[in-house]
BAZA-278784 format. One record per residue (C-alpha): residue in one letter; x, y, z. Coordinates in steps of 0.1 Angstrom, whole numbers, padded with zeros to 4 digits, always signed. Layout:
aXYZ
...
//
This chain:
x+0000+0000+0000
x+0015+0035-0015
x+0018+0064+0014
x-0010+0083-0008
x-0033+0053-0005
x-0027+0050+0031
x-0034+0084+0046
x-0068+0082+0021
x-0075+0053+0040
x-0070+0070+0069
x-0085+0107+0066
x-0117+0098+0043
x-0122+0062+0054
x-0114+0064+0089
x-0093+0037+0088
x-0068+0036+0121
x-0029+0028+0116
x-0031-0006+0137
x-0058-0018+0115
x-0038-0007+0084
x-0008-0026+0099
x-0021-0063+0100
x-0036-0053+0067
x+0000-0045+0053
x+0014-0073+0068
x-0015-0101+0057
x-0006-0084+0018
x+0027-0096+0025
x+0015-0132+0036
x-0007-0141+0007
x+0013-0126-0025
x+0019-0162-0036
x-0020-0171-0033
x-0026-0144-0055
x+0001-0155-0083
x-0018-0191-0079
x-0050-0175-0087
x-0035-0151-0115
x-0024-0184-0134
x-0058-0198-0134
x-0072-0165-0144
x-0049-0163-0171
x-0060-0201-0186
x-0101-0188-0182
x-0094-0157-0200
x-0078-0171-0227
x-0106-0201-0226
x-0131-0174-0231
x-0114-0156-0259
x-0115-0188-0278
x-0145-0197-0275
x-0160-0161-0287
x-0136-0162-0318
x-0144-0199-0327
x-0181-0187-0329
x-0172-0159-0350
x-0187-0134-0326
x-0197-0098-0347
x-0210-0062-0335
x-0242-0079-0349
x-0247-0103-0327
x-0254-0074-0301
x-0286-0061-0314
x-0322-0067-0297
x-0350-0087-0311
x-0383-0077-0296
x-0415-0100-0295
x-0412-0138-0300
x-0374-0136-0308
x-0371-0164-0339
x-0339-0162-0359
x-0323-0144-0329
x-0286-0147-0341
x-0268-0128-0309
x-0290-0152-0287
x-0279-0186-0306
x-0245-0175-0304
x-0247-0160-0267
x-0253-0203-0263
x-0232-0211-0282
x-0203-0200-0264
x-0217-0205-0232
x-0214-0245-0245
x-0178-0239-0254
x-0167-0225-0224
x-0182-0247-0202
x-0171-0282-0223
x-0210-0288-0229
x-0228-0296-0263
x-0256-0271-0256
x-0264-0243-0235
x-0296-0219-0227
x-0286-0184-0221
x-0312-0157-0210
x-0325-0128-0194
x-0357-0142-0183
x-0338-0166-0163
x-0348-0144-0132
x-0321-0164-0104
x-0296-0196-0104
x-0328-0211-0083
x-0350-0204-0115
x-0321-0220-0137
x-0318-0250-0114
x-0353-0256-0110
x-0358-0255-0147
x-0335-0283-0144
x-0353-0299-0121
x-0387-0300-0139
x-0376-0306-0173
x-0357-0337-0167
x-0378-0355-0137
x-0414-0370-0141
x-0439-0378-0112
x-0422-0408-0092
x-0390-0401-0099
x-0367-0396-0072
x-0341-0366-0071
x-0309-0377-0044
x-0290-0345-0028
x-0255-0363-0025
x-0241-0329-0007
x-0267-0327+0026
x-0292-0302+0023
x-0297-0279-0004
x-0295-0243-0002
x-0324-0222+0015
x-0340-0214-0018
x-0343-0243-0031
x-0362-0262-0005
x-0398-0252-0014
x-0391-0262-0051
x-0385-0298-0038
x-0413-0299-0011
x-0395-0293+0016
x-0411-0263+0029
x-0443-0245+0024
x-0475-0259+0004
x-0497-0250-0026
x-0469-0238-0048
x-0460-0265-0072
x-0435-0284-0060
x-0412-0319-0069
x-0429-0332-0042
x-0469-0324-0053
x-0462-0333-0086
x-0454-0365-0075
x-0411-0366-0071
x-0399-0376-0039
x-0367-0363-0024
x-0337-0379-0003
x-0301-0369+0010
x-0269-0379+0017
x-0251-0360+0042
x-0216-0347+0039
x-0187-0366+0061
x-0158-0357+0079
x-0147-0323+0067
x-0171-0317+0044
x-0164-0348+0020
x-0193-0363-0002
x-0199-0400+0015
x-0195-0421-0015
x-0208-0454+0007
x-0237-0435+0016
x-0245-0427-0020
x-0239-0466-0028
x-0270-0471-0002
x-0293-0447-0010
x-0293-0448-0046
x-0323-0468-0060
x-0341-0480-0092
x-0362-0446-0085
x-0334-0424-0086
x-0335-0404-0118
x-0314-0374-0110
x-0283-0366-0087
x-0280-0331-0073
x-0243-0317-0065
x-0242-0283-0048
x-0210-0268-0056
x-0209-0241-0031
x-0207-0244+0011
x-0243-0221+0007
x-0253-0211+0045
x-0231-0240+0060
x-0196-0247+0076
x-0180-0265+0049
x-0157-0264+0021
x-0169-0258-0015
x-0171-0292-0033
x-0144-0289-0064
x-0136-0300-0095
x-0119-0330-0087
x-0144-0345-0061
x-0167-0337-0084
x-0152-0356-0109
x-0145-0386-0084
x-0180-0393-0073
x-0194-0389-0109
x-0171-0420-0116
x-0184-0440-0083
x-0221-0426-0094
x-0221-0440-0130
x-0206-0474-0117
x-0239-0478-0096
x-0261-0467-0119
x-0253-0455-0155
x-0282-0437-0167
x-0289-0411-0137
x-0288-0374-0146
x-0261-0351-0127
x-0274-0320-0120
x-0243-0292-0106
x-0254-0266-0089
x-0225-0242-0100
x-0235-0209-0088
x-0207-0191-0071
x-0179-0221-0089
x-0176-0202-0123
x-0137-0198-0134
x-0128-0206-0095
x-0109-0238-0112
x-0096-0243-0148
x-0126-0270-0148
x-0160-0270-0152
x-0184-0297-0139
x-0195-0304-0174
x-0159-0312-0180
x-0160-0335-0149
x-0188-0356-0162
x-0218-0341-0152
x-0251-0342-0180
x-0260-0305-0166
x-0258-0277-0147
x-0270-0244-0136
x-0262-0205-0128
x-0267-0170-0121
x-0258-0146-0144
x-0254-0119-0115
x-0227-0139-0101
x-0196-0149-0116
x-0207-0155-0152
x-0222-0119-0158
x-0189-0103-0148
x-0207-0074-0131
x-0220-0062-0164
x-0254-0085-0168
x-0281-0067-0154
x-0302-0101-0145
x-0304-0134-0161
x-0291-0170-0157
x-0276-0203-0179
x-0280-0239-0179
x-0257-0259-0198
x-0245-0295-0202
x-0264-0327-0231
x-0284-0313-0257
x-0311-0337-0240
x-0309-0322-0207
x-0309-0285-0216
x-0336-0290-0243
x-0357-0302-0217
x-0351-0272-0193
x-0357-0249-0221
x-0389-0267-0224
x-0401-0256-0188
x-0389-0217-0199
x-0407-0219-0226
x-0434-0241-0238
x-0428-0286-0257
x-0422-0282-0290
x-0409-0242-0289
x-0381-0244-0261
x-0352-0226-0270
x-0361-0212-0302
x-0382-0180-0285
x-0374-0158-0264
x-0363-0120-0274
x-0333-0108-0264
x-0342-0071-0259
x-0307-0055-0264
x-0293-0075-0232
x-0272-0096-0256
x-0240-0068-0254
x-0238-0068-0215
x-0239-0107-0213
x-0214-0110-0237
x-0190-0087-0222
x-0195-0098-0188
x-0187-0135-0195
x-0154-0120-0212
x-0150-0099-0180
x-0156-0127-0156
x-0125-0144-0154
x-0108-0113-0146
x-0136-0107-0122
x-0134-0136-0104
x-0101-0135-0098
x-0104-0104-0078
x-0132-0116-0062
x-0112-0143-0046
x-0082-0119-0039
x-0105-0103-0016
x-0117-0134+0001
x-0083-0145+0002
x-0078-0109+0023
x-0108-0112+0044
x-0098-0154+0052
x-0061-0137+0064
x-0070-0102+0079
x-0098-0123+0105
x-0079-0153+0114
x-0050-0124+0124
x-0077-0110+0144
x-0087-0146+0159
x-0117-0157+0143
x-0126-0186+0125
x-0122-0192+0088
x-0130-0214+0057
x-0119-0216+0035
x-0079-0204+0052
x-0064-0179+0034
x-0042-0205+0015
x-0070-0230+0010
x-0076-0243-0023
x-0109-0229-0037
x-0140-0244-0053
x-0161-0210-0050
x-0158-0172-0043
x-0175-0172-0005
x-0159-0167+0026
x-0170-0180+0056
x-0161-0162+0089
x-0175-0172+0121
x-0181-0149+0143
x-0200-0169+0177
x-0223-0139+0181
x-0250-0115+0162
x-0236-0080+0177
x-0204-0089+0158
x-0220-0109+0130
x-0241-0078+0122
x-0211-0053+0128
x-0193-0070+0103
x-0220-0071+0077
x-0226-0033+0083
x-0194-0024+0077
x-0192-0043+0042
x-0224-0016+0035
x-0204+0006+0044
x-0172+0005+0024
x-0200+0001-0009
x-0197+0027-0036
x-0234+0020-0038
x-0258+0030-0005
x-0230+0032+0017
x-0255+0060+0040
x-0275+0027+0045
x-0270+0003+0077
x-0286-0032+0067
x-0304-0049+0095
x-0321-0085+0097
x-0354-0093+0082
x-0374-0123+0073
x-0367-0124+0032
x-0386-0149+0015
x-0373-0184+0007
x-0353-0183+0038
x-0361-0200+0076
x-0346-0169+0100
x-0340-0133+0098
x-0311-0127+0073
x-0289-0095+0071
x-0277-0085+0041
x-0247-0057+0034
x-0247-0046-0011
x-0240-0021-0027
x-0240-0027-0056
x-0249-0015-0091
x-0269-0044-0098
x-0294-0052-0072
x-0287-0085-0057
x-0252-0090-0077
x-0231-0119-0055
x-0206-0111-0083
x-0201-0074-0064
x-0191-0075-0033
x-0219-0085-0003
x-0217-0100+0030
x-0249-0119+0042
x-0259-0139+0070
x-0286-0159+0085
x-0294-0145+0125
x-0290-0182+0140
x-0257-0196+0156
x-0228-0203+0152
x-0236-0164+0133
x-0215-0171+0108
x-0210-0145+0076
x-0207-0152+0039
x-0188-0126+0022
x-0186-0127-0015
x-0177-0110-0047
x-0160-0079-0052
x-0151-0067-0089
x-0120-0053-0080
x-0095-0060-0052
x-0091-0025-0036
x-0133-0027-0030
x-0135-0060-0013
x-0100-0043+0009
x-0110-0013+0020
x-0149-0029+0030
x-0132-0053+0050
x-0113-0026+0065
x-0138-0007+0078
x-0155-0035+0086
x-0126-0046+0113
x-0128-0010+0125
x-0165-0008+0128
x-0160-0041+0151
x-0132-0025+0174
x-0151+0011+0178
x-0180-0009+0192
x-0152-0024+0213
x-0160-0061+0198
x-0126-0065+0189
x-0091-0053+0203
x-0060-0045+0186
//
């Protein structure tokens, strides 16, 4: 950190010198991380580029169709791409995606049927996703009233998928294996490429003709993999979060077979139309730049959590992934043991924002979720997990999930005066 940078830190941020101290010293600490995740940045990036020239991308592929969309040429190429990248033979890009929860449970209706059974081999899915399967709340459609039942297998040890406990639950009713790639709102590590890869294998030598469904929000360009590339027939994102590389204003993606994603396009859509509607509107430019922005993204994204990982365990909290950790997603866990700090924390993400810093978040009951949550962004794009946000369900252990960040120096200095928010309210001591 440059003397200039420091005394801004300081006088505007209110920033105090022994907080800016461990900060200099954790940079010191973690300057080979950050050359680990420059390398894999570098392989995405160029991944991406290749991908846009093999599909001969144009200027004109960035105009809007309005009404039903047919013969929307930026759209079947926006797919197109998307398929490259991501090792799959098809892909549906779009706007009217509204979440990764919409994308996924496209997924989840287009390729199950009533009495069907969809397995969870990573415990619980996240919050969102629970009234889609049944497992909350009544009336709204679910798996479970349209006749798919649901079951689990829970994580072991550290936060490893139990492949014996897959072996005994998975039956002649099994149609479709779910894979959360991210920890979500629990204590464990992100589930990456490799292990992906390694209970595909053990899956398909139980049974050969289950669907894989990846839940891979938050996973984008974390690895030089993608699940598709691992084995799995599908999965599913958020364009707000890594993919959209802060530029997509809303949308999600589904990739993997050109079965599996037909399907799904199916559910957007209507049988017999699936992919082939759908207007673009002009949103074609910004989700084509973000993708070629995202690796670049990411990779700052994870500097910062890599910062956040060192600057609390200096402090003496609790963190996962460590600061030197290998990665399978952007979030980082810190657990905190109480709400006062919990909260603290999260308001002083809000308040290093460029966006609504005046505001001070506090916990409310936000639909889709069991317990008040608390949620610190500011960001350009309402909801982005791609910019940076902390967030946190009120409930013990009060743990935070901090994510995103489009550049470094945003994800620093809110963590910053996050630190110092905790030790004026004399949670902390320095």
């Amino acid at each position: 950190m440059n003397f200039k940078s420091q005394l801004l830190i300081k006088n505007e941020f209110g920033v105090k010198d022994d907080v800016i101290k461990i900060s200099e010293m954790v940079e010191k600490e973690i300057e080979e991380v950050f050359r680990d995740i420059d390398a894999v940045k570098e392989y995405n990036q160029l991944k991406v580029i290749k991908a846009m020239q093999r599909n001969n991308l144009s200027d004109s592929h960035f105009s809007g169709t309005t009404g039903y969309g047919y013969d929307d040429r930026g759209r079947e190429i926006l797919d197109a791409v998307y398929a490259d990248v991501f090792g799959a033979e098809d892909a549906l890009v779009r706007h009217q995606i509204v979440s990764g929860t919409h994308a996924l449970a496209l997924c989840l209706f287009g390729n199950l049927r009533p009495d069907d059974e969809l397995l969870s081999v990573t415990g619980k899915p996240y919050d969102t996703l629970e009234e889609v399967i049944g497992l909350r709340g009544e009336g709204g459609g679910s798996l479970k009233e349209f006749g798919v039942s649901y079951n689990q297998v829970e994580l072991v040890g550290d936060g490893d998928i139990d492949l014996a406990g897959i072996e005994r639950a998975i039956s002649q009713k099994t149609r479709m294996i779910l894979i959360q790639r991210s920890r979500g709102y629990c204590w464990r590590p992100a589930i990456k490429t490799g292990e992906i890869e390694r209970t595909i294998r053990h899956i398909r030598s139980l049974k050969k003709d289950v669907i894989i469904l990846v839940d891979n929000c938050y996973g984008e360009f974390v690895e030089e993999r993608e699940p598709i590339e691992a084995g799995a027939d599908i999965a599913a994102g958020s364009l707000i979060k890594n993919p959209g590389g802060g530029l997509a204003l809303t949308g999600g993606y589904i990739v993997g077979s050109a079965k599996c994603v037909k399907r799904a396009a199916e559910r957007l859509t209507t049988p017999g139309v699936g992919k082939k509607v759908g207007s673009s509107l002009g949103h074609n430019r910004a989700m084509f730049q973000g993708l070629f922005m995202a690796p670049h993204v990411v990779a700052e994204s994870l500097k910062g959590a890599v910062f956040c990982s060192a600057m609390a365990k200096r402090l003496g909290y609790d963190t996962a992934p460590y600061p030197a950790e290998k990665r399978g997603d952007i979030i980082q866990a810190i657990r905190f043991g109480n709400p006062e700090s919990l909260i603290a924390f999260c308001q002083g993400i809000q308040k290093g924002s460029p966006v609504d810093a005046f505001v001070t978040p506090q916990p409310w009951d936000m639909p889709g979720y069991d317990s008040p949550v608390i949620m610190a962004a500011g960001a350009f794009v309402q909801g982005a997990s791609i910019e940076l946000s902390a967030d946190a369900p009120i409930k013990p252990p009060y743990i935070a999930y901090m994510q995103g960040g489009l550049v470094y120096e945003h994800v620093k200095i809110g963590v910053l005066i996050a630190f110092q928010m905790m030790k004026d309210r004399g949670i902390i001591k320095i």
